[in-house]
KEVO-597989 format. One record per residue (C-alpha): residue number from 1; residue in one letter; x negated, y, z negated. Coordinates in steps of 0.25 Angstrom, whole numbers. Layout:
REM residues N
> nr rest xx yy zz
> NUM A X Y Z
...
***
This chain:
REM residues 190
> nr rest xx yy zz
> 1 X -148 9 -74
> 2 X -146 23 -64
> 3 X -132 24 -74
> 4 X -139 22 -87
> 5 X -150 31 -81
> 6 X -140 42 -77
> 7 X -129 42 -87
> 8 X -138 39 -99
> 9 X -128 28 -103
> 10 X -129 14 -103
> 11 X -122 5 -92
> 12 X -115 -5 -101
> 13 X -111 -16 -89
> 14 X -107 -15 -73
> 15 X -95 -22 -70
> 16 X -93 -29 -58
> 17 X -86 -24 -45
> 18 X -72 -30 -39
> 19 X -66 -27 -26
> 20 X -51 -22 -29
> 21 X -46 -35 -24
> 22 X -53 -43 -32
> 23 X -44 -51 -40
> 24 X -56 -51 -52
> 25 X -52 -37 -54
> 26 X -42 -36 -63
> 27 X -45 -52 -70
> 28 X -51 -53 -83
> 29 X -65 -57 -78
> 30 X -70 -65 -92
> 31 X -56 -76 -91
> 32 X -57 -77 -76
> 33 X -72 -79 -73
> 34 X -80 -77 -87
> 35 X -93 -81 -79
> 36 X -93 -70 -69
> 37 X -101 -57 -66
> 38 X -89 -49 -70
> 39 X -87 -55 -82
> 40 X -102 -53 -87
> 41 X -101 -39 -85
> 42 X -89 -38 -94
> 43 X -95 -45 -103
> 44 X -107 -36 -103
> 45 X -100 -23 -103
> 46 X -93 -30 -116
> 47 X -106 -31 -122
> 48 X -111 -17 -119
> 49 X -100 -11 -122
> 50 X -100 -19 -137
> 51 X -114 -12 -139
> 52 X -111 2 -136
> 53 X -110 13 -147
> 54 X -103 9 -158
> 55 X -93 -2 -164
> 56 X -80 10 -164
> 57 X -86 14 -149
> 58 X -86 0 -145
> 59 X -71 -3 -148
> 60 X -63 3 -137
> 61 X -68 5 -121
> 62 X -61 14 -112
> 63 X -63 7 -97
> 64 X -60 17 -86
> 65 X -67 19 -70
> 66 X -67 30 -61
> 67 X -57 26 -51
> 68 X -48 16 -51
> 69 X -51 1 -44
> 70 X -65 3 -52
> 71 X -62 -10 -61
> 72 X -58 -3 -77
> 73 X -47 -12 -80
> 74 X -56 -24 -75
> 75 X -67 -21 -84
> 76 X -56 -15 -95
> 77 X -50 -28 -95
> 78 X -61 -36 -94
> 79 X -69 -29 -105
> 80 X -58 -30 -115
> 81 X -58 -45 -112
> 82 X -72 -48 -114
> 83 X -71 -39 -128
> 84 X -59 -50 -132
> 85 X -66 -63 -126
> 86 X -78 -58 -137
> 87 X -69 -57 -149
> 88 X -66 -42 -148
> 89 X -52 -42 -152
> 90 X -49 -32 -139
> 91 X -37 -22 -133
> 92 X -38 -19 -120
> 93 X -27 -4 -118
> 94 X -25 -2 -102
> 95 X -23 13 -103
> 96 X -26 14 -88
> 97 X -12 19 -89
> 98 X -10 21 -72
> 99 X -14 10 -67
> 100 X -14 -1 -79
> 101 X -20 -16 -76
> 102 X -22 -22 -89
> 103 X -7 -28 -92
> 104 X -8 -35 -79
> 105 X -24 -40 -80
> 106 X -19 -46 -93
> 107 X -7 -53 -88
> 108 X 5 -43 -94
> 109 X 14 -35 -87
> 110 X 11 -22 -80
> 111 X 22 -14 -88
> 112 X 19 -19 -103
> 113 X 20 -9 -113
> 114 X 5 -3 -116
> 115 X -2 9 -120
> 116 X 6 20 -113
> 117 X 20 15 -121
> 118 X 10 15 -134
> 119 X 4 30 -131
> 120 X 18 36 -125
> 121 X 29 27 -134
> 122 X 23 22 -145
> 123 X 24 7 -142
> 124 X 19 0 -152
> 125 X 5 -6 -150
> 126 X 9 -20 -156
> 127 X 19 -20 -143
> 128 X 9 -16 -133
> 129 X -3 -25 -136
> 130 X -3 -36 -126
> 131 X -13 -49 -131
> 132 X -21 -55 -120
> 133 X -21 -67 -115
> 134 X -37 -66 -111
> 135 X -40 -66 -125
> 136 X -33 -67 -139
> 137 X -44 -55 -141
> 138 X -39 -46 -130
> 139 X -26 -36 -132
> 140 X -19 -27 -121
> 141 X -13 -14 -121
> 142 X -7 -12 -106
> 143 X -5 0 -101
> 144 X 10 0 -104
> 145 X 20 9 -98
> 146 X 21 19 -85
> 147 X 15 33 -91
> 148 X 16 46 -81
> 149 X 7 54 -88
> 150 X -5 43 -93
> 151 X -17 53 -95
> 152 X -6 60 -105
> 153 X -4 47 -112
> 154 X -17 43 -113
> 155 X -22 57 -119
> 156 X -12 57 -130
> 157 X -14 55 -145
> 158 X -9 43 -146
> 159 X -21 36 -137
> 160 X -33 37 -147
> 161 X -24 33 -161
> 162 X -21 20 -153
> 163 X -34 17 -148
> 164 X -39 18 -162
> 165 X -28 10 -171
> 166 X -30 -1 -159
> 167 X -46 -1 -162
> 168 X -41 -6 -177
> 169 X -37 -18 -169
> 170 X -47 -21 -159
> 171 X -61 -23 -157
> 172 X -62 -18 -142
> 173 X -49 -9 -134
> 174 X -53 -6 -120
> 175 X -44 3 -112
> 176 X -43 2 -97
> 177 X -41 17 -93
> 178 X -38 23 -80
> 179 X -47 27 -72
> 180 X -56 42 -73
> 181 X -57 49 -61
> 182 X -41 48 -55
> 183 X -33 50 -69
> 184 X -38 57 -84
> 185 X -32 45 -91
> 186 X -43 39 -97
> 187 X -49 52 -100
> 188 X -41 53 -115
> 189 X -45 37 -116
> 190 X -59 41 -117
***
């Protein structure tokens, strides 16, 4: 309430805390313990977030934290998840292009082809879409290749056009950014 109070702003949910070594923090919370506290607060930051502003706002969510260690790619992934388990056909993009997590929290390969060979190749979409085995509603789009210059990438022109032809195919996008305060990566994602 001292948030809502100072910010003017409501606080859609409060995730739960996990100590680094927690192996809880990098699982998909509503597969592996659907009955825990963690799993209720996705659930209700899925609902919050599915009433605020209107239907085109409540399509894609940018996830980001301060600092690194803070938990966005738990929530990121976990979010998209519970917008899948609900029917939403959903994309989750890891554009956290540093330190991705994503491929790996879904089972795939550290190294497949993602959104940095899209944005600074041209990799077709169709080859870069990776189908989750947590839900025949979730869809990836890892990281992809090494980039040395991600902030660059990210603040291209070829970002937002891709963002919006892939609303057309899904109902919820939710990217896992990097985190504010040590890079400007997710600055342009905003």
């Amino acid at each position: 309430s001292e948030l809502e109070q100072l910010l003017g702003i409501p606080v859609v949910a409060a995730m739960p805390s996990f100590k680094k070594r927690d192996s809880r923090a990098g699982s998909l919370e509503l597969t592996n313990d659907p009955q825990s506290k963690a799993s209720e607060a996705v659930r209700t930051l899925r609902t919050g977030l599915t009433f605020l502003g209107t239907a085109e706002e409540r399509c894609t969510f940018l996830v980001t934290s301060s600092v690194p260690g803070e938990g966005k790619s738990w929530v990121a992934s976990n979010l998209a998840h519970s917008f899948a388990l609900q029917g939403d056909r959903t994309l989750l993009i890891d554009a956290d292009l540093r330190r991705p997590v994503q491929a790996e929290v879904f089972g795939y390969p550290k190294d497949a082809k993602g959104l940095s060979d899209q944005l600074s190749l041209g990799t077709p979409v169709k080859e870069i879409l990776l189908r989750s085995e947590a839900s025949e509603n979730l869809f990836l789009m890892p990281a992809g290749s090494w980039s040395a210059n991600p902030a660059e990438l990210l603040a291209g022109k070829s970002l937002r056009p891709l963002v919006e032809k892939l609303s057309e195919y899904f109902d919820r996008i939710v990217i896992d950014s990097a985190p504010l305060v040590p890079v400007s990566d997710s600055i342009p994602l905003a």
